[in-house]
C-alpha positions in Angstrom: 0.0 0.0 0.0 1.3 3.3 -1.0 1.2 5.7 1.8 1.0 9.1 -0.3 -1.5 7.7 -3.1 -5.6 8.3 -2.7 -7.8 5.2 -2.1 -11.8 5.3 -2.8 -14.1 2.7 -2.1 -15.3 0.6 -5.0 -18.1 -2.1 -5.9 -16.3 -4.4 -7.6 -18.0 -7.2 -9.5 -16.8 -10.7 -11.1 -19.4 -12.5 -12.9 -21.9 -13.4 -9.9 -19.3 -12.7 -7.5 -19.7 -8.9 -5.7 -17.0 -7.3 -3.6 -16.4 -3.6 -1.9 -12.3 -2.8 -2.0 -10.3 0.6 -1.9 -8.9 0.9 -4.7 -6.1 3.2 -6.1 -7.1 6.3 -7.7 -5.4 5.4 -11.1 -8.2 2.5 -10.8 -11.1 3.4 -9.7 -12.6 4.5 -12.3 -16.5 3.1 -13.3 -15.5 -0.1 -16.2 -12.2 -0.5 -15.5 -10.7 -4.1 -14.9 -8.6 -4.1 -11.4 -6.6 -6.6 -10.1 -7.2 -7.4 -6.3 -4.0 -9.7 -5.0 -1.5 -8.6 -7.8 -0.4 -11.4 -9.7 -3.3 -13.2 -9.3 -4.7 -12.8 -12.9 -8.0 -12.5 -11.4 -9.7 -9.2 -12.5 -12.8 -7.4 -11.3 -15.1 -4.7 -13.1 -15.3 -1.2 -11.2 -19.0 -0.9 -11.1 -19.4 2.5 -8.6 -17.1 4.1 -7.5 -17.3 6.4 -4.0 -17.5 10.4 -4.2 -15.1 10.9 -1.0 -11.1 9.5 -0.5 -9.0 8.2 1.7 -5.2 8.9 1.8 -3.0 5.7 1.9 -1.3 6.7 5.0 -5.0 6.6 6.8 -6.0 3.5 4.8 -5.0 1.0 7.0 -5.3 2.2 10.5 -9.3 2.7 8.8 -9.0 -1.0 8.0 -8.0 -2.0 11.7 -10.8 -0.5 13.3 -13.4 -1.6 10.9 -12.2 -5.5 11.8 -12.0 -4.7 15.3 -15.2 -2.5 16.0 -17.4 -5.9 17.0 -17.0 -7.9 20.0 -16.2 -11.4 18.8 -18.7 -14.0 20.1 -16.6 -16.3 20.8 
């Protein structure tokens, strides 16, 4: 993850598969093909694409607290 590059939030879409990622801003753009786990060969179509960014730097500590904002049940 780049730290100085802009991230938006993207509905990504893969046949009957669906998927919300950030996404670079070179990417996410509505019809491009992205590539989730690079060198996968596995590409998704940018289907919407979210008005507002995020900057790399805050990308993952945004992550972190989205995984850990639940109390785990078990």
């Amino acid at each position: 993850m780049k730290k100085n590059t802009r991230y938006f939030q993207c509905t990504l879409s893969r046949g009957t598969g669906r998927q919300v990622a950030y996404i670079e801003e070179r990417g996410a753009k509505v019809g491009n093909k992205v590539e989730i786990l690079e060198g996968s060969n596995s590409f998704w179509n940018v289907d919407s694409v979210s008005n507002k960014s995020v900057d790399g730097i805050y990308l993952k500590d945004l992550q972190d607290y989205g995984r850990n904002s639940l109390p785990s049940i078990l």
